[in-house]
C-alpha angles and dihedrals in degrees: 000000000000136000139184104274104172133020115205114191122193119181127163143112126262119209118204113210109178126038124249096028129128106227119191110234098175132000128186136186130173137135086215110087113264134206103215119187127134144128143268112202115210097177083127094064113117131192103288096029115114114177129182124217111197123192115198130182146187125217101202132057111283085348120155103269114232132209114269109148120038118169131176126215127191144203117334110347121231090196094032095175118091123207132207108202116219121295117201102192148145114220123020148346132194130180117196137174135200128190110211098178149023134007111356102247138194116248120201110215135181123194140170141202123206124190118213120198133156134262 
């Protein structure tokens, strides 16, 4: 049997400043198993922003993540919250984003780490 064992919170807010580079937003390594999930807020898009969000993973500890999940959002969101479903892993975890066009703009997040060991 596991439980939780640990709970690592991480809020603050990441503010792009040039256009076409990749900035880390969160960035986890561990060779105990990890519960990722969190949340990326683009309420400041505008009309004529697009912005890339990029999850990467290892799969062994301290590994090199590698890229697994990129997604592309446009203009004004109606759903401006992004979720990152749970991740149950062993190694490592990254979340990146990129604004390709537009206004540098200022993104919210909230993410937490779980540890997960066994009883």
């Amino acid at each position: 049997m596991y439980v939780i064992t640990e709970v690592e919170p991480l809020e603050d807010k990441i503010t792009l400043t040039d256009l076409g580079v990749e900035v880390e937003v969160f960035s986890v390594s561990d060779d105990r198993i990890m519960v990722i999930t969190g949340y990326i807020d683009l309420s400041e898009m505008q009309n004529g922003d697009t912005v890339v969000l990029r999850e990467y993973i290892a799969i062994e500890p301290y590994g090199i993540p590698k890229g697994f999940n990129t997604v592309s959002y446009s203009d004004v969101q109606a759903d401006p919250i992004v979720c990152f479903p749970l991740k149950v892993i062993r190694g490592a975890y990254r979340v990146t984003v990129k604004q390709t066009a537009g206004t540098p703009r200022s993104f919210k997040y909230q993410f937490f780490k779980f540890i997960i060991e066994p009883i």
